[in-house]
N, C-alpha and C positions, 0 to 999 in steps of 0.2 A: 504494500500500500504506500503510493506516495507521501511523502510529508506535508504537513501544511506550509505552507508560507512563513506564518508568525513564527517557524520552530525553527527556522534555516539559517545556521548563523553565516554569515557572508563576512569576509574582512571590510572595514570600513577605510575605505582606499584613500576616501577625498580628506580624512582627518588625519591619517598617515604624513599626506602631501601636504597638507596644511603645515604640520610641525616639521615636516623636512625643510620645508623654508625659510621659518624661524632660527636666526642665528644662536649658537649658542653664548647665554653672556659667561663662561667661563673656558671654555676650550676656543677660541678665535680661528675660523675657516673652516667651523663643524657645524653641526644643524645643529639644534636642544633637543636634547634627551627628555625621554619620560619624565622621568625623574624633574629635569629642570622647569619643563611644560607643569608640572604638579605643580612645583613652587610657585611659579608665576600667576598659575588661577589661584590658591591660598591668599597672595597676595590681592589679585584681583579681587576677591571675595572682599578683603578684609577694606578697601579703598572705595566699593561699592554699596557696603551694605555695614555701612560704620557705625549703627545701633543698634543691630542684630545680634543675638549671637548665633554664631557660625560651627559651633563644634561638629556640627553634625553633618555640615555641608565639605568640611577640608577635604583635600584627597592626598592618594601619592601616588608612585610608575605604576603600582596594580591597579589603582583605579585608571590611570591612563589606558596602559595596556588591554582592559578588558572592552576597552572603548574602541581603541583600535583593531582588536579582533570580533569586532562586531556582538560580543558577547551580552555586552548594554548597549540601547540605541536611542533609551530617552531617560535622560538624567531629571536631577531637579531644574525648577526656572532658574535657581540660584546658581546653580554651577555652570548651564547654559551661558547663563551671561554672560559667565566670567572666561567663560573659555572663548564664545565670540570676543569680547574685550581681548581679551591677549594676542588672538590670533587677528583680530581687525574683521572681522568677517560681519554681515549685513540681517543673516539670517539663521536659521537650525539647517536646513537642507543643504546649505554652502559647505557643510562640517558633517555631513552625511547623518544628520541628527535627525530622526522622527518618533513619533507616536506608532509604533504597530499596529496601534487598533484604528486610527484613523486616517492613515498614510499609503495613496495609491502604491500599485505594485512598481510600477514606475520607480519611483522614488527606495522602495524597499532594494529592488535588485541595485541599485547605482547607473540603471541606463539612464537617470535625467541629469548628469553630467556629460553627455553628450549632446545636450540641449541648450541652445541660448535660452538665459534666464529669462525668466516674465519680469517685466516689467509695468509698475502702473501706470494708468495713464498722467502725465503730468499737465497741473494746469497755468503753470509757470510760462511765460511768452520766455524762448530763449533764441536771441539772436544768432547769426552767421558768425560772427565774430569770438564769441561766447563756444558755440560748437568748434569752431576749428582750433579753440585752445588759446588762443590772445591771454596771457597774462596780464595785460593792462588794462584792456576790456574787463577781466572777470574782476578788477581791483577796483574796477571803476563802479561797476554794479553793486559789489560791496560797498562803497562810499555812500551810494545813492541810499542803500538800505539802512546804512548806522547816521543817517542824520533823519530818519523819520523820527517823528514823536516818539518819546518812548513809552508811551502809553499804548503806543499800535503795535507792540512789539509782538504781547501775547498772538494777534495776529498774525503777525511774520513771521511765525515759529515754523508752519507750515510750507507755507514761500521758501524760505531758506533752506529747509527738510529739502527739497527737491531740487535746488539747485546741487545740494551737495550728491545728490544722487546723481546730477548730469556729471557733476566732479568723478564721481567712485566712473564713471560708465569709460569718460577720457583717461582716466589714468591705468584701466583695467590691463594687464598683464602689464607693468611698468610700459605703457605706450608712451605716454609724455609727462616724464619725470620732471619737469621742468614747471609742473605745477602744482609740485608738494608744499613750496612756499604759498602758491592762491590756496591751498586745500587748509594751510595750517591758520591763515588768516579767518577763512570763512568759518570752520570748527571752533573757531575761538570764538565769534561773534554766535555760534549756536550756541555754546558751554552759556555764553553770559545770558543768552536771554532763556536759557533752561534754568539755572539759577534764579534769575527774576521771576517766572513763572510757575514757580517750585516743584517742577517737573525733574526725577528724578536721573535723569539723562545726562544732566549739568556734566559729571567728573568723565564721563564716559568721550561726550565731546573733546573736553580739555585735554583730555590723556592721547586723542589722535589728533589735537592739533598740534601737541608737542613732534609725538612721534613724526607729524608730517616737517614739522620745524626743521628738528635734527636730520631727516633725509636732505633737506634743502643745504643744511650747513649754516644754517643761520642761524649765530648764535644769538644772536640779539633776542629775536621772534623766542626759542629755546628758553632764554632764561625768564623774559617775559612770562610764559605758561606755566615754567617753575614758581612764582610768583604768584599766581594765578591760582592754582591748585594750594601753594599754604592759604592763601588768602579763605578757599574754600576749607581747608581741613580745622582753620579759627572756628570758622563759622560752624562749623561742625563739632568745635568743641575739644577737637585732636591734637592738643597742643607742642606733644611731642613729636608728628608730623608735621603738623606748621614750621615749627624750629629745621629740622632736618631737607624739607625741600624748600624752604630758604636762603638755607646755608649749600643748596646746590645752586642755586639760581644769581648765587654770587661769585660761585667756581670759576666763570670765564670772566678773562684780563680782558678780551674786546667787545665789552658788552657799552654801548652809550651813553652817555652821563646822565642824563633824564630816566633810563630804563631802572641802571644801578641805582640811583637813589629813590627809585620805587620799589628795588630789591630791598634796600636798606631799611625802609620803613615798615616793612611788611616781618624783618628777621626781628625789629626792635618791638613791633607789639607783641610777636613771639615769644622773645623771652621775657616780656612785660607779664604777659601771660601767667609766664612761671616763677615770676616774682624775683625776674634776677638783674640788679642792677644795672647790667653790663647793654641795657635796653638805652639808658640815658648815651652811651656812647656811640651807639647805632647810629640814633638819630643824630647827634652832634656831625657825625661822618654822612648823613642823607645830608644836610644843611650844608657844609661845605661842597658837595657832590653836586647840589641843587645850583651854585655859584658859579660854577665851569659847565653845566648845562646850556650849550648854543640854542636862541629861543628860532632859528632858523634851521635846525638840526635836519638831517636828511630823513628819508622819508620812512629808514630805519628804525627811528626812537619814536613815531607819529604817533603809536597804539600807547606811548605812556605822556602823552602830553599833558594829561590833565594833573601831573604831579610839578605842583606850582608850591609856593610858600605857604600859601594858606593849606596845601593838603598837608601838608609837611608837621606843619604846627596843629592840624587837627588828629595826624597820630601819633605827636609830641602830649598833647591833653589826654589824649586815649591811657597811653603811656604812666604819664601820671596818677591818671587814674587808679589804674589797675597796680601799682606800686605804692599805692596807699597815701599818696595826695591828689583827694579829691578838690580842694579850695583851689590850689593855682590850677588844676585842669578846670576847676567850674567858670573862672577868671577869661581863659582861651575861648575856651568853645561860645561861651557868652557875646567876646566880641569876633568872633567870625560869623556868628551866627546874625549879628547887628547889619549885617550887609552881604545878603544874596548875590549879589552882580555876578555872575560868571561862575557862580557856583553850580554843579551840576545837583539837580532836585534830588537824585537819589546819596549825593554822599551828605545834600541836606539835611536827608532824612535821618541819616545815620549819624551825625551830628546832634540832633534832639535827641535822638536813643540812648546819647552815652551821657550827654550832660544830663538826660532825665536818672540816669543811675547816679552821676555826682550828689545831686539833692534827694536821696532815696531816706536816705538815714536820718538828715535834720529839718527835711522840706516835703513831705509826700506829696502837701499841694502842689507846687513845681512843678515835681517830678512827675505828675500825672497831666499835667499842661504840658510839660514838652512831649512827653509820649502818645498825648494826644497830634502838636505836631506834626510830630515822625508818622502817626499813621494817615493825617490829612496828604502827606506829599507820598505814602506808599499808593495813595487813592490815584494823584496827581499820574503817578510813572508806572501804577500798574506795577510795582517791584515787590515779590513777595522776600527779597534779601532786608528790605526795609520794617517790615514786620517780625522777620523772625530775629532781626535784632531787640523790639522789643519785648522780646518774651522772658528775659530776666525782670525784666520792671513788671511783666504783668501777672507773675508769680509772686516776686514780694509785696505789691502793693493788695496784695487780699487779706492782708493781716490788719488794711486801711479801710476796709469795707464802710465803714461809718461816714469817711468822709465822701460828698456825691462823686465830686472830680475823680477820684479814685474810686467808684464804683462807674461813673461812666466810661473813665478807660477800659476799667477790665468788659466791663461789655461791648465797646468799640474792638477792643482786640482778639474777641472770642467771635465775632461777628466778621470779621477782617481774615483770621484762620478758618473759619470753616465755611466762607464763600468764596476760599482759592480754590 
């Protein structure tokens, strides 16, 4: 009697190839081993799903291995990810990944690798220019796109989804390597508006626009997204990764003076974080860094322009803050906050967030005025980075229930979380 289908183990060829092409990072001019591919998802688990616990999702070369001899063909969503993550892939079927019980025969035996992939329909208008690979064209497009509102952004989430998919379609088998630097640009501007729209995607973009970075060689773009990612692992609450992929994002000597001294500030709230002095020195070294910053700089250091004096000194106040002087940080943020001009609305917002903690302890009124603020400009930009900043001030101000202000923030901010 023949066998069924569902009982037929088959090698899983396309994840095989998948990790043959992945360099290994310990042996140089080798593929990664089982064993290294394990590590890499462990690690990707742990950068993906940083409020989980994970014990049950870790793997090692056995669990690789039994993957690659087809043995298993549908793991959890959680190790899926992580192994698309690692390996860069778009989908489960690309990594020879299905359901048995719901997955044509097609796809079980491995003939739809012999198939150009489906594709959806896209409703994106994309030019001649754009199709034949124009890197200044697709730079330009992205320009068009980071000066909408940023209120429209939740909008553009989609938009930009499918340009990067016309990206993945041109760069398919290294065709035009020449546009890993456009791919690392655009994935970055997806990371940020996943991030603002508290879509869980955010790290997932950020980690391929570096990768695309470092293919380009660019180290500027490179340590930018190092930057990028502590920025996010704060926000996350990861302190000891914020610290460590800052202090990689400062590794490269030719990285431009405006990028470095927004490396600088991002290592100094870091270890502000941890309550280590050595945070005051940081920033003393961004502020002299910020002085040799050309305000005509090329077009290299563009993506850190908005690190000016005033941002400088508002994560000099942060700083303080968090090192146990709230008074001269409440001092700062007070008068940056006295004058909007040119201030961008979301790091406005995040400004009210942090002087709203300065005054927690001897001001709740205040403190529930400016948190109120910060959640009028998260309305303003549509930024859910804005709100979840205020989620410390709207945990301890419940112990203020009495006072109104502090009972309409916290209903303003429960209001503000569960209609993202």
């Amino acid at each position: 009697m023949p066998r069924h289908p569902d009982t037929v183990i088959t090698p899983n060829r396309l994840l095989v190839r998948a990790r043959q092409r992945l360099t290994s990072p310990q042996r140089p001019g080798q593929c990664m081993s089982r064993a290294e591919l394990a590590d890499a998802i462990n690690a990707a688990l742990d950068r993906l799903y940083p409020a989980q616990s994970l014990t049950a999702h870790y793997v090692d070369h056995r669990w690789v291995g039994k993957l690659e001899r087809g043995e298993h063909r549908w793991p959890s969503r959680e190790r899926r990810t992580a192994l698309r993550h690692v390996i860069g892939a778009t989908t489960d079927t690309e990594l020879g990944l299905y359901s048995p019980r719901r997955t044509p025969d097609a796809i079980r035996s491995g003939r739809v690798q012999d198939q150009p992939p489906t594709r959806r329909l896209l409703h994106v208008c994309v030019s001649d220019e754009l199709l034949d690979g124009d890197p200044e064209a697709w730079l330009h497009e992205l320009d068009d796109l980071t000066n909408q509102p940023m209120r429209t952004w939740p909008q553009l989430r989609c938009q930009v989804q499918e340009y990067l998919e016309v990206l993945d379609h041109l760069q398919g088998r290294h065709a035009r390597p020449h546009l890993a630097r456009v791919d690392a640009r655009w994935s970055e501007f997806m990371s940020w508006i996943a991030d603002n729209t508290a879509s869980p995607e955010g790290w997932t973009w950020l980690d391929r626009s570096h990768r695309r970075a470092t293919e380009a060689d660019d180290t500027s773009l490179a340590a930018y997204t190092l930057m990028r990612q502590s920025q996010r692992a704060l926000d996350n609450g990861d302190v000891r990764a914020a610290i460590a992929l800052s202090r990689r994002s400062l590794a490269p000597g030719s990285v431009p003076a405006r990028t470095r001294t927004l490396c600088l500030t991002r290592i100094a709230e870091a270890l502000a974080a941890s309550g280590d002095d050595e945070a005051r020195t940081a920033i003393m070294a961004a502020r002299r860094g910020l002085l040799g910053a050309d305000a005509n700089a090329a077009d290299e250091d563009d993506f850190a322009r908005h690190c000016d004096p005033r941002y400088v000194a508002a994560v000099d106040a942060r700083c303080r803050h968090l090192l146990g002087d709230p008074a001269s940080a409440t001092s700062i943020f007070q008068e940056l906050l006295s004058d909007l001009a040119d201030i961008a609305p979301i790091d406005a917002g995040l400004w009210h967030a942090h002087l709203a903690e300065c005054y927690l302890h001897h001001n709740p009124e205040h403190a529930a005025a400016h948190g109120m603020s910060a959640l009028r400009l998260s309305d303003e930009t549509a930024s859910y980075r804005v709100i979840r900043a205020t989620q410390p001030l709207a945990i301890a101000l419940r112990r203020h229930t009495a006072l109104p202000a502090a009972q309409a923030f916290i209903d303003r901010h429960r209001t503000a979380v569960t209609s993202q």
